[in-house]
C-alpha positions as a printed Julia matrix, in Angstrom:
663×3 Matrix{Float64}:
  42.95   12.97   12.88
  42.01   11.37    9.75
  39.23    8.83    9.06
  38.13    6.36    6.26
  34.54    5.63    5.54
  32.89    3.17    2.95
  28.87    3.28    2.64
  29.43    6.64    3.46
  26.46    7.31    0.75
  24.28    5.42    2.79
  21.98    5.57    4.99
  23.78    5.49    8.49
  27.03    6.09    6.34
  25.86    9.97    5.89
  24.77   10.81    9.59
  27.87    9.31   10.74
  29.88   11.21    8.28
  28.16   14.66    9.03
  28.8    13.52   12.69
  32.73   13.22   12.25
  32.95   16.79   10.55
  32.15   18.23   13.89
  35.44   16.31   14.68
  38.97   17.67   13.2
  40.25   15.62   10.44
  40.04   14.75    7.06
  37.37   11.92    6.16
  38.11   10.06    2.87
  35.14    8.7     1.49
  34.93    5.28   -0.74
  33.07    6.5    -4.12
  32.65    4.48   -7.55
  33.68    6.34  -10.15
  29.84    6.65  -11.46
  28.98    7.91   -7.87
  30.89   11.0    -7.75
  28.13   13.53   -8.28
  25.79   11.07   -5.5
  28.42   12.2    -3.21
  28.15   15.66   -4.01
  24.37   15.79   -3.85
  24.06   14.73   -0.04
  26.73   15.93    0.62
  25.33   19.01   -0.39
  21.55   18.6     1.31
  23.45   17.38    4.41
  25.22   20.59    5.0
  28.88   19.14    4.59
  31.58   20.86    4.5
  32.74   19.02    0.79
  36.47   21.19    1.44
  37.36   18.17    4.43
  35.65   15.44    2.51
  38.34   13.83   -0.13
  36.47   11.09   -2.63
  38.8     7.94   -2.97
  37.16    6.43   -6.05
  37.34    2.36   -5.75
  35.39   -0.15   -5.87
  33.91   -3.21   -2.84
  33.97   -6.0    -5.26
  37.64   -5.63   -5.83
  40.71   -6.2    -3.79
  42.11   -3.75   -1.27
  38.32   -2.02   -2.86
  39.79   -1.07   -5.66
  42.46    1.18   -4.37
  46.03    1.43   -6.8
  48.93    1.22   -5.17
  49.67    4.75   -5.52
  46.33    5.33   -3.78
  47.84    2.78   -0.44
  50.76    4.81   -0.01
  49.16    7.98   -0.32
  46.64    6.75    2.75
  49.06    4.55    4.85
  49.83    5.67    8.45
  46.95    8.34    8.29
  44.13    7.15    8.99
  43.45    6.47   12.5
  39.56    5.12   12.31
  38.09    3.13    9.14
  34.93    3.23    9.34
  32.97   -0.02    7.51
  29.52    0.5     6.27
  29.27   -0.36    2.74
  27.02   -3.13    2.69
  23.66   -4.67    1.21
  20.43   -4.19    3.95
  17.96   -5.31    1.58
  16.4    -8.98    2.3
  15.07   -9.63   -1.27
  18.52   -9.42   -2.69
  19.76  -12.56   -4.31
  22.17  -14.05   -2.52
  24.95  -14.09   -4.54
  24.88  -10.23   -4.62
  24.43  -10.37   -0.8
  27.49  -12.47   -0.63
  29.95  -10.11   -2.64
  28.68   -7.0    -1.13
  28.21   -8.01    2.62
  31.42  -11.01    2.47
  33.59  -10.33   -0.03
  33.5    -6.47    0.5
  34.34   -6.72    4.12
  37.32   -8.9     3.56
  38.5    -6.45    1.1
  38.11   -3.57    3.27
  39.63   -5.75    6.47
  42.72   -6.3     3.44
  42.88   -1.97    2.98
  42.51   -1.16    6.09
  45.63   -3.77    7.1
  47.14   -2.17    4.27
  47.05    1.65    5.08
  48.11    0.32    8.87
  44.68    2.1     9.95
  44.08    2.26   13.63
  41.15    0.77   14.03
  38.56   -1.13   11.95
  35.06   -0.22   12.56
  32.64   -2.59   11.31
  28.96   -1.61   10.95
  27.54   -5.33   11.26
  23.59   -6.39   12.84
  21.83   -7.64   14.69
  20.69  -10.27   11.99
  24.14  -11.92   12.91
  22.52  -13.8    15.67
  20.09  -15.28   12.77
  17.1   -16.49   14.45
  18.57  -17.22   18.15
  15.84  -17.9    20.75
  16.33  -16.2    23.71
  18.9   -13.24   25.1
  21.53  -13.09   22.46
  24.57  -11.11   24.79
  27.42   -9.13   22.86
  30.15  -11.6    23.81
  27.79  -14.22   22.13
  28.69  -14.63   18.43
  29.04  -18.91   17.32
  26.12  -19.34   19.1
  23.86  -17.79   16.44
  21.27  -19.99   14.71
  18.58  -20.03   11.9
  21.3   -18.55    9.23
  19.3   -20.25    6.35
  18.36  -16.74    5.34
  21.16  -14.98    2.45
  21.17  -11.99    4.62
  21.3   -13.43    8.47
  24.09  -15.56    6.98
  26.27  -12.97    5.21
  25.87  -10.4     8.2
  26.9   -13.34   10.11
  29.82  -14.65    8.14
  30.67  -10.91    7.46
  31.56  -10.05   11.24
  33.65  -13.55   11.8
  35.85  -12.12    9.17
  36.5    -9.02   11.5
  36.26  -10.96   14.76
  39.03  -13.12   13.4
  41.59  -10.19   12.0
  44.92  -10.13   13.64
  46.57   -7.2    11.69
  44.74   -4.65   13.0
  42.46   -3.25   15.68
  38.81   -3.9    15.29
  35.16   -3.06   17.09
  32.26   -4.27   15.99
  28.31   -3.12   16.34
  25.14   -4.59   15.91
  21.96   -1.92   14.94
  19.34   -3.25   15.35
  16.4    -2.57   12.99
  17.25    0.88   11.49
  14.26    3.54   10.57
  14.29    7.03   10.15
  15.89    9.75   11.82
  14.05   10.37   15.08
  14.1    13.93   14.59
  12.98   14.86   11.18
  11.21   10.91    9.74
  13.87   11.37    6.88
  14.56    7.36    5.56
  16.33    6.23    2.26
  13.9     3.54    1.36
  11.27    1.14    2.74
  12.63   -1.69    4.83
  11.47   -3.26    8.1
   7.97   -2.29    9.54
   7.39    0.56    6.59
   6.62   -2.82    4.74
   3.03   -2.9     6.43
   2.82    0.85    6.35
   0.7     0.12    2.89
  -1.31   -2.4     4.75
  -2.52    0.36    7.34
  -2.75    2.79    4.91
  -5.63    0.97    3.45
  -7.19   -0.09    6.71
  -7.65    3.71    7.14
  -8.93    3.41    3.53
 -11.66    1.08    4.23
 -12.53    1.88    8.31
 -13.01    4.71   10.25
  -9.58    4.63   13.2
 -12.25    4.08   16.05
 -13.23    1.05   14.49
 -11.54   -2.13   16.66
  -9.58   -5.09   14.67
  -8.12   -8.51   14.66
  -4.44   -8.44   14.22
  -1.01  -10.49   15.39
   0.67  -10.33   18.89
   3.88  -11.61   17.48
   7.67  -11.62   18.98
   9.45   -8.53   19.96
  11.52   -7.08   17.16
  13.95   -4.12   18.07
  13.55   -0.8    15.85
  16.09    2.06   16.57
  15.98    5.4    14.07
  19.22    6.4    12.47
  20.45    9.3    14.6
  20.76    7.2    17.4
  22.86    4.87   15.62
  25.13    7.13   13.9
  25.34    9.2    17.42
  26.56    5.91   19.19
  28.37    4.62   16.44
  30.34    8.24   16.51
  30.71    8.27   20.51
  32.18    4.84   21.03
  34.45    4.67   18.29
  36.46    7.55   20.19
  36.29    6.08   23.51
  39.51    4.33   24.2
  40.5     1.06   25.53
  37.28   -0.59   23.63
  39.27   -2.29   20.78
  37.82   -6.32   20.32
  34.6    -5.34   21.95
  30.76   -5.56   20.13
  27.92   -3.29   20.89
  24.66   -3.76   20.52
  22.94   -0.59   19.42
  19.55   -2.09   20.29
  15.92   -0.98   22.36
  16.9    -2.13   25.49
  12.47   -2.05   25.54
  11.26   -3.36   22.52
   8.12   -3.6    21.37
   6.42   -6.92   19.61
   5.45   -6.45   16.75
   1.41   -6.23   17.48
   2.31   -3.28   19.71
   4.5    -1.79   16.64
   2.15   -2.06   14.4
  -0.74   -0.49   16.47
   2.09    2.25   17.57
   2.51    3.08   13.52
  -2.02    2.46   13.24
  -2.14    5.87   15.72
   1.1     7.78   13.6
  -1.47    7.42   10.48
  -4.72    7.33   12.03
  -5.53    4.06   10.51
  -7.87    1.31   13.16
  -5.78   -0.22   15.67
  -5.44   -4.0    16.71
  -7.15   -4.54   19.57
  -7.15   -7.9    19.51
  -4.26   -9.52   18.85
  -3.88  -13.19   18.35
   0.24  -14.44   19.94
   1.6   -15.8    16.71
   4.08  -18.21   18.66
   0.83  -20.04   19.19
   1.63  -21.34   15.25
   4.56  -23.23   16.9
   3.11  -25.92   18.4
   1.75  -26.93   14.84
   4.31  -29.56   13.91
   6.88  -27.99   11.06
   5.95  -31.06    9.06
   2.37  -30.19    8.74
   2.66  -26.36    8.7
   5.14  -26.65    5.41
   2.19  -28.93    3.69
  -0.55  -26.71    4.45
   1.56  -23.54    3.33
   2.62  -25.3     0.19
  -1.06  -25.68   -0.85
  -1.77  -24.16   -3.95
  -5.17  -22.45   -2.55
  -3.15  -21.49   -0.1
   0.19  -20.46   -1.63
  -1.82  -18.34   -3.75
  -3.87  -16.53   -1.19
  -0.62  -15.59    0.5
   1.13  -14.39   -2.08
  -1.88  -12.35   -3.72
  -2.18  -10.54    0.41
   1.55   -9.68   -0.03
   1.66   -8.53   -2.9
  -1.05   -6.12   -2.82
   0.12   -4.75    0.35
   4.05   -4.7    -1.38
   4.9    -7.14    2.02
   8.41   -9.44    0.83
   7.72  -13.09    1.42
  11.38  -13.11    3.48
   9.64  -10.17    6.17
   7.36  -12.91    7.55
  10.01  -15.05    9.5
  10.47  -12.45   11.54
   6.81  -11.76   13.1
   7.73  -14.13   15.64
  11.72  -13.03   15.73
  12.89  -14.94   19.17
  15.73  -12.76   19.99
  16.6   -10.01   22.36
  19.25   -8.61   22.71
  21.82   -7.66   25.83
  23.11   -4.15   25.34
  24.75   -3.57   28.66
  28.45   -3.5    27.0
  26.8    -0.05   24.73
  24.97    1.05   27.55
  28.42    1.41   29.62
  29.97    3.11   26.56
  27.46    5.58   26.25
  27.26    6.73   29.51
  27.33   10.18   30.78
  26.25   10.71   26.83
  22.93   11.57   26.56
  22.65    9.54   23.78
  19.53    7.15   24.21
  17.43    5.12   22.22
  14.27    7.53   21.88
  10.61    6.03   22.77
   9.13    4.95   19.1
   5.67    6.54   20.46
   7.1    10.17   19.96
   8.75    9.75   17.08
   6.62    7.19   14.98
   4.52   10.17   13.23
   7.69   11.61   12.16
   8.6     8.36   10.48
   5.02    7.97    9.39
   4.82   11.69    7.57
   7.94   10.96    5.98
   6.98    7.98    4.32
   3.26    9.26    3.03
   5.37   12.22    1.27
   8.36   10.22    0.14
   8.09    6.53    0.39
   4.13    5.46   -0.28
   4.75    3.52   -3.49
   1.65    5.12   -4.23
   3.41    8.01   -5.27
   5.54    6.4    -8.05
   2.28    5.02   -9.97
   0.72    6.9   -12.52
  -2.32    8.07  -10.95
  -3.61   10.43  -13.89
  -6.76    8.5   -16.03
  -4.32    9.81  -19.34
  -1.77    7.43  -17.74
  -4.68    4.62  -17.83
  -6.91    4.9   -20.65
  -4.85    6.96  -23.46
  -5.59    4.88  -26.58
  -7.26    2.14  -24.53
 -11.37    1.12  -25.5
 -13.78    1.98  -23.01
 -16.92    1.56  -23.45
 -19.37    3.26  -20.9
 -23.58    2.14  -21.12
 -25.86    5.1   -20.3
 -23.46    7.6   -21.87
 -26.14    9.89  -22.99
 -26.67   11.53  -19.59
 -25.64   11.71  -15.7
 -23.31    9.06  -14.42
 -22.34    7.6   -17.87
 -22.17   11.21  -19.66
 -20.32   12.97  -16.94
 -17.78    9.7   -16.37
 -17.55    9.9   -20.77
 -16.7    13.44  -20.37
 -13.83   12.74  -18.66
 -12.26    9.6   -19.93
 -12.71   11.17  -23.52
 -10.46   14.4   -22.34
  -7.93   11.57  -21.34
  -7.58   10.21  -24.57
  -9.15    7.15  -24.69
 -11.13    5.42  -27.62
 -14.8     6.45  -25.67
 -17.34    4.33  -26.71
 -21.02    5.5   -25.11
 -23.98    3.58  -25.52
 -27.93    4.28  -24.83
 -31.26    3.45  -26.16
 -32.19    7.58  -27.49
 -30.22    8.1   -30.62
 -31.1    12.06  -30.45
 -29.44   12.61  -26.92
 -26.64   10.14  -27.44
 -25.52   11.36  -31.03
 -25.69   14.74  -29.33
 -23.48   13.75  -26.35
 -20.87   12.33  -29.17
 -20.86   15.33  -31.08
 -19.89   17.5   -28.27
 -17.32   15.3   -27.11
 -15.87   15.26  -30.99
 -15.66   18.51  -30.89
 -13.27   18.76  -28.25
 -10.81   16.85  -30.02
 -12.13   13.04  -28.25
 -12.03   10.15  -30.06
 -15.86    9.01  -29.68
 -18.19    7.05  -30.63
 -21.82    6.3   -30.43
 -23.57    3.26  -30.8
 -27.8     2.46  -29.53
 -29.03   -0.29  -27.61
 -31.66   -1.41  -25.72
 -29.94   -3.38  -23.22
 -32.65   -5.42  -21.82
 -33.24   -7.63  -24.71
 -30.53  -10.36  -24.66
 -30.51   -9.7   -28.94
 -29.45   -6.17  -28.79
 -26.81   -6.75  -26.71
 -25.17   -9.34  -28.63
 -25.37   -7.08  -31.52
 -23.61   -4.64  -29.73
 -21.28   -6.45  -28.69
 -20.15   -7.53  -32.43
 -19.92   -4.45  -33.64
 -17.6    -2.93  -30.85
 -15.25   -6.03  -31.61
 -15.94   -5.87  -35.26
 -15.08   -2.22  -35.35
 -12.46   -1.79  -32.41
 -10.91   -5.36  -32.06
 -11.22   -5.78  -28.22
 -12.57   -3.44  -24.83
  -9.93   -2.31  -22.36
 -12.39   -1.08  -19.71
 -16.72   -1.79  -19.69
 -18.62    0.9   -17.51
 -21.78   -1.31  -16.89
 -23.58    2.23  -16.2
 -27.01    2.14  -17.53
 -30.08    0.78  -15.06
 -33.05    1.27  -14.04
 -34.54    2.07  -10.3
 -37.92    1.83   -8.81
 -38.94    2.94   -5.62
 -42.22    1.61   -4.51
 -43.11   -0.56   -1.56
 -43.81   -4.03   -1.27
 -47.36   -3.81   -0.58
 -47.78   -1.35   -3.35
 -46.32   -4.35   -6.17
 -47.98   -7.6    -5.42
 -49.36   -6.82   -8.94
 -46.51   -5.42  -10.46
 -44.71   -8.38  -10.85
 -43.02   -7.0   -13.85
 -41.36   -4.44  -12.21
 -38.8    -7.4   -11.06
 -38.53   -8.54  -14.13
 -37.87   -5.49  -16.39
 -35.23   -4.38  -13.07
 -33.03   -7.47  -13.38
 -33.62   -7.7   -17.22
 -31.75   -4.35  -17.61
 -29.61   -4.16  -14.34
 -28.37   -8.16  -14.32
 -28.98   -9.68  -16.92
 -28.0    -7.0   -19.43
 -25.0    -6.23  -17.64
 -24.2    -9.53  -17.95
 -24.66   -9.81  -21.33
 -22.08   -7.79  -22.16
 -19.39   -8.82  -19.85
 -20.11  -12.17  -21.09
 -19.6   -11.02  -24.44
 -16.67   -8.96  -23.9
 -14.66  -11.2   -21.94
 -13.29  -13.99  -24.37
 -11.19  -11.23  -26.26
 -10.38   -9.93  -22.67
  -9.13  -13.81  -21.16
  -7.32  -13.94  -24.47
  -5.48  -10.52  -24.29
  -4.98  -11.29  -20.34
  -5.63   -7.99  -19.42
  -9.45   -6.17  -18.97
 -11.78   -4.33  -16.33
 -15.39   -4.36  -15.82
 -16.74   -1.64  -14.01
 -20.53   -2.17  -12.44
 -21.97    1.19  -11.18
 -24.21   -0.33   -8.48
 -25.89    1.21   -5.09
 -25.2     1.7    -2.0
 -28.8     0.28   -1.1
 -26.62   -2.96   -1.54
 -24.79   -2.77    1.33
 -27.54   -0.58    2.79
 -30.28   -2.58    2.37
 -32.77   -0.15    1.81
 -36.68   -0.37    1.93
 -38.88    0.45   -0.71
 -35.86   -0.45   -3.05
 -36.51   -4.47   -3.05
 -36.54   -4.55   -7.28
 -33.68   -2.42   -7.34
 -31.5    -3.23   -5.03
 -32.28   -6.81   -5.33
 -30.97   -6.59   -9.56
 -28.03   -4.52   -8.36
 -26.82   -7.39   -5.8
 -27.22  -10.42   -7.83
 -24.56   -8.58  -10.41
 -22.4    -7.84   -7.0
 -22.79  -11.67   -6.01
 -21.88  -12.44   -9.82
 -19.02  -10.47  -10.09
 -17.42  -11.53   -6.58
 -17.63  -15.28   -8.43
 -15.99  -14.15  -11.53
 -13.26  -12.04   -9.64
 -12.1   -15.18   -8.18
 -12.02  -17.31  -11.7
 -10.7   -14.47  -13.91
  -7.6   -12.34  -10.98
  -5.19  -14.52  -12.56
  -5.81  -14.02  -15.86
  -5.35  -10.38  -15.72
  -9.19   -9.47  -15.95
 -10.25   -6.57  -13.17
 -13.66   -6.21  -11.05
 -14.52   -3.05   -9.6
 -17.86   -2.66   -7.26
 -18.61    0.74   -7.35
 -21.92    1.44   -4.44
 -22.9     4.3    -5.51
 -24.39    7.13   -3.04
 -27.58    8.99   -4.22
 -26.91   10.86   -7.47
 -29.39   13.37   -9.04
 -29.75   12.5   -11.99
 -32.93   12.16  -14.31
 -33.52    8.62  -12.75
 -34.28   10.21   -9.34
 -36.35   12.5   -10.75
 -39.92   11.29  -10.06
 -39.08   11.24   -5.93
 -40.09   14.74   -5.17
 -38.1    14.42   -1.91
 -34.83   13.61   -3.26
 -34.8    17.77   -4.11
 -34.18   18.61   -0.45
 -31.7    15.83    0.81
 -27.69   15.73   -0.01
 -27.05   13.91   -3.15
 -23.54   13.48   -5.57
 -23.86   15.73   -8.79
 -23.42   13.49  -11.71
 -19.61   15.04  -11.7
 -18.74   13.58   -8.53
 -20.3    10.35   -9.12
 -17.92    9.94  -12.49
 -14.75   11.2   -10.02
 -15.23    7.44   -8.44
 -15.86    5.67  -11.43
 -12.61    8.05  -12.38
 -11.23    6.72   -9.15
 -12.28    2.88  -10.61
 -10.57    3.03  -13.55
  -6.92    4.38  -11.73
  -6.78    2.75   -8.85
  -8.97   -1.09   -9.95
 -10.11   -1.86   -6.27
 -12.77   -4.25   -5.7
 -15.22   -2.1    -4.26
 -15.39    1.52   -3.97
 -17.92    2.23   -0.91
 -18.94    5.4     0.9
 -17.29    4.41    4.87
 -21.58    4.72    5.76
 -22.3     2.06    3.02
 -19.77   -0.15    4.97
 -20.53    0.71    8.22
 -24.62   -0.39    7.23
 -23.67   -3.16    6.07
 -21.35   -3.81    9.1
 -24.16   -3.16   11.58
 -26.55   -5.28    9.57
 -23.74   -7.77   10.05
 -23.27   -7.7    13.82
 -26.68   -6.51   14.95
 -29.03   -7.47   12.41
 -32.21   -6.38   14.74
 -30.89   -2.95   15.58
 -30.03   -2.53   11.97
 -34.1    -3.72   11.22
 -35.35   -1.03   13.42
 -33.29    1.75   11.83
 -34.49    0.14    8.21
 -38.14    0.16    9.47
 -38.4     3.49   11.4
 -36.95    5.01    7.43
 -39.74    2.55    6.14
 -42.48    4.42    8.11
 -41.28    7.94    7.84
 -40.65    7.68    4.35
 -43.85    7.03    2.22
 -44.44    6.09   -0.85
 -43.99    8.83   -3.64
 -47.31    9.62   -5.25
 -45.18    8.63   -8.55
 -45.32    5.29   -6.92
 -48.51    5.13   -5.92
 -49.12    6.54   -9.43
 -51.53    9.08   -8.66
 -51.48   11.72  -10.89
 -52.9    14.15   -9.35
 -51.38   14.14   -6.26
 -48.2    14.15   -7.81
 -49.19   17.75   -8.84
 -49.66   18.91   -5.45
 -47.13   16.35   -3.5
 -45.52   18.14   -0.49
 -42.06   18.82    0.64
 -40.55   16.48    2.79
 -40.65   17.38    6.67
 -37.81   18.2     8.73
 -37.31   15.27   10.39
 -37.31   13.73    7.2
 -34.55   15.84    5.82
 -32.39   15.38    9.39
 -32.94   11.75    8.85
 -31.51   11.68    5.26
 -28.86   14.42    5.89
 -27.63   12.15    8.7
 -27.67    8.97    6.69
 -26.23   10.95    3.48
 -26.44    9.07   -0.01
 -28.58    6.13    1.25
 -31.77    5.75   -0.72
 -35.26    5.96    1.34
């Protein structure tokens, strides 16, 4: 017995073709000329045994593919099952390329296979030939298909009426429905179908901790069958006789919607599941009329497409959250009984898939995540470079090759800090300001541009904390102002001043170091924290005016560091705080990956809790209030600052419980 196979490269092509060599016969295999050593590389990591698999180079775009005539007569009368794969499953193809590939390459297969008087034709077609049909779609059905405006629902479509209307030879057709990976080992050639909205839970898990309930979409039931079953059915009924002119659907005769997918795929990677899901059919009584003029709205066009294309989600995938069709598979199901071969349950074989993905697929893995990849040659400038945060963050981006520019007020320590870093073979330099007056800033700010022409990335690092109660600053007004002098309004000095060049190059990224007391909310920290959110608050507004002009905002709430500023609160010796080292791995982490907020999953949860229970949250804040006092630094006692005490051990469970949140 001797088959034919095109798409045998593929995806389903290859398990069906490592199926048919536990079969006798030869297989010939369609290969471009360029593809030759493709074929030999899966064929090699599938295990094949290359001596039974003959190449026939050709190509789909051409008649008969591409075969000479010499090639024909060589073939014809040999081949008793052509197998037709070859064909584009990718829904952001253009259509014109969908069209050649999908229509034009199955006529000229249909015209080879007449031509080498195969058997029978096998044609690989979809389920997307039904289009957008609502209600049971059976296998006899096939004109009754609607919603073909999509390129690829059509050319599936128009792709199988050129095999259901061949009279030279023998055909079969089947529908798969929406392929994943194999069942068995996760393995899949590329990310199609719900691994679009694997990104999208992978930062869910990012941002929430998995017990943590959320609002998602019901949607219609889509049907999702991994590759080994399809290759395994595919194999089976193609050598049962007396099917010839019959289609099988190689569907979920159970499938899931697409809520219940998505939460099935939220367990695979522990990421939050949907709890709640809102039925997105409920969309459909909106009249069309009015649900094409509110999508068309700019606001709103452009809030759609920023979602998808941060979470790498094609425009085309969203028709099908509320996909209408099922699908009738009795026809297959007669087929393949007595078989064994069943459509697996997705549950025990969706972490497989999931696995697969994170180590192959994440498009995560295909950016450059190294800071050299980021900041070689780029101007960053980093305030409070002289020590801690701003020292240990200059450190690194200077190893990375980057034009480091650190800035403090003490020329001694700072010129220091340079030197060292010079030494090491960084490109750095030092520059003094005091950043809370408005006129030192500005000067700043002209010499970096005088000197380096523009800044890639600004590390608003230097501040200035105070912890001492209310009660303890009704005269100590000042301590407000000199706290938003340096931490606000200095800060936003020198975004202000760095920007135009920024707008104007269209690219940029500001970096504010802030607290988690922000999201926290924490007592004794009013001056502080208060300074620290209106920059927050600021840079939210400017994130929104500046995304589309290439310009970055990055949040960082930053967990308690020790560092010199800490110094003064005796306690803070005894409780869990980030070495200066790990505090510049998330500025490091700013700079890679440009989120808007890098948070501590405690700093969210606070300010979650404050959110939904705002008293419980107050009685947490004010039972820390009363157990931790005021330092004698703030009460600025002198000599009890000598003789201060350690802090109890309730006070240490307290903070080791609450890790990184200032009391």
């Amino acid at each position: 017995m001797s088959y034919f196979v095109t798409g045998a490269t593929g995806f389903i092509g290859r398990f069906l073709v490592a199926n048919l060599l536990e079969r006798k016969g030869t297989i010939h295999v369609l290969v471009r000329k360029d593809s030759a050593k493709k074929l030999d590389a899966i064929g090699k990591r599938m295990g094949w045994d290359m001596k039974r698999i003959v190449p026939v180079v050709g190509d789909m775009t051409q008649p008969r593919c591409g075969l000479t005539a010499a090639q024909v007569r060589q073939l014809k009368g040999k081949v008793k099952h052509f197998f037709h794969l070859a064909a584009i499953y990718d829904m952001a193809a253009s259509a014109e390329s969908q069209r050649i590939a999908n229509v034009d390459g199955t006529q000229h297969a249909l015209d080879l296979a007449a031509a080498i008087e195969a058997g029978c034709f096998h044609h690989v077609s979809s389920i997307a030939a039904a289009g957008l049909y609502p209600g049971i779609f059976r296998e006899d059905m096939f004109e009754e298909a609607e919603g073909l405006d999509d390129p690829y629902l059509r050319t599936k479509h128009d792709s199988e009426g050129l095999v259901r209307g061949e009279k030279r030879i023998k055909w079969r057709v089947y529908r798969p429905g929406m392929v994943v990976g194999h069942s068995r080992t996760g393995e899949m050639d590329k990310i199609d179908g719900p691994y679009y909205f694997f990104t999208f839970l992978k930062k869910l898990r990012q941002m929430l901790p998995p017990w943590m309930p959320t609002l998602g979409i019901e949607g219609g039931r889509i049907n999702i069958v991994p590759v080994d079953f399809v290759a395994d059915a595919l194999d089976h009924i193609a050598h049962k006789p007396r099917l010839d002119g019959h289609t099988f659907h190689l569907t979920d005769p159970e499938p899931q919607r697409v809520g219940e997918v998505l939460n099935t795929f939220a367990r695979a990677g522990h990421a939050p599941e949907m709890t709640m899901r809102i039925d997105a059919r409920m969309f459909a009584f909106v009249p069309g009329g009015i649900r094409m003029a509110v999508g068309n709205l700019p606001p709103v066009r452009r809030f759609v497409g920023m979602l998808l294309r941060d979470f790498r989600i094609p425009k085309s995938t969203l028709k099908f959250i509320t996909y209408p069709t099922r699908f009738d598979n009795r026809e297959t199901e007669r087929a393949l009984k007595g078989s064994d071969i069943r459509v697996p349950r997705l549950d025990d074989y969706a972490w497989r898939l999931w696995d697969y993905w994170e180590r192959h697929l994440d498009p995560d893995l295909f950016i450059d995540h190294t800071l050299k990849g980021k900041v070689r040659n780029k101007v960053v400038v980093i305030t409070g470079g002289s020590s801690g945060i701003g020292l240990a963050t200059a450190q690194k981006v200077a190893a990375a090759g980057a034009v480091t520019i650190i800035v403090a007020r003490g020329e001694e320590e700072l010129f220091k800090a340079r030197d060292a870093m010079k030494a090491e073979g960084g490109k750095v330099f030092a520059y003094t300001a005091d950043l809370s007056d408005m006129a030192d800033c500005d000067r700043l700010v002209k010499a970096v541009l005088d000197e380096h022409g523009h800044v890639d990335v600004l590390v608003n690092n230097a501040g200035r904390s105070i912890r001492r109660s209310i009660e303890l600053s009704y005269d100590r007004f000042h301590d407000f102002e000199r706290t938003m002098q340096l931490n606000y309004f200095g800060s936003l000095r020198l975004i202000m001043g760095f920007l135009p060049a920024m707008t104007h190059r269209r690219k940029g990224h500001v970096i504010n170091i802030s607290s988690i007391g922000v999201l926290a909310n924490s007592p004794r920290f009013s001056a502080y924290v208060a300074s620290k959110a209106a920059l927050d608050a600021w840079s939210r507004c400017a994130q929104g005016e500046l995304s589309g002009k290439g310009i970055a905002f990055t949040t960082i709430n930053m967990p308690l560091v020790k560092t010199p500023m800490i110094a003064p609160t005796r306690m803070y010796d005894s409780v869990p705080t980030l070495t200066p080292e790990e505090a510049a791995d998330l500025v490091v982490q700013g700079i890679i990956e440009r989120p808007g907020r890098i948070a501590t999953r405690l700093g969210i949860f606070s300010a979650l809790i404050n959110a939904i229970a705002p008293k419980a949250y107050e009685v947490i804040m004010s039972t820390a209030f009363e157990l931790f006092p005021d330092s004698a630094a703030a009460k600025g006692d002198r000599q009890a600052l000598k003789g201060e005490t350690q802090p109890s051990n309730e006070q240490i469970a307290f903070a080791s419980l609450m890790r990184g949140v200032h009391w």
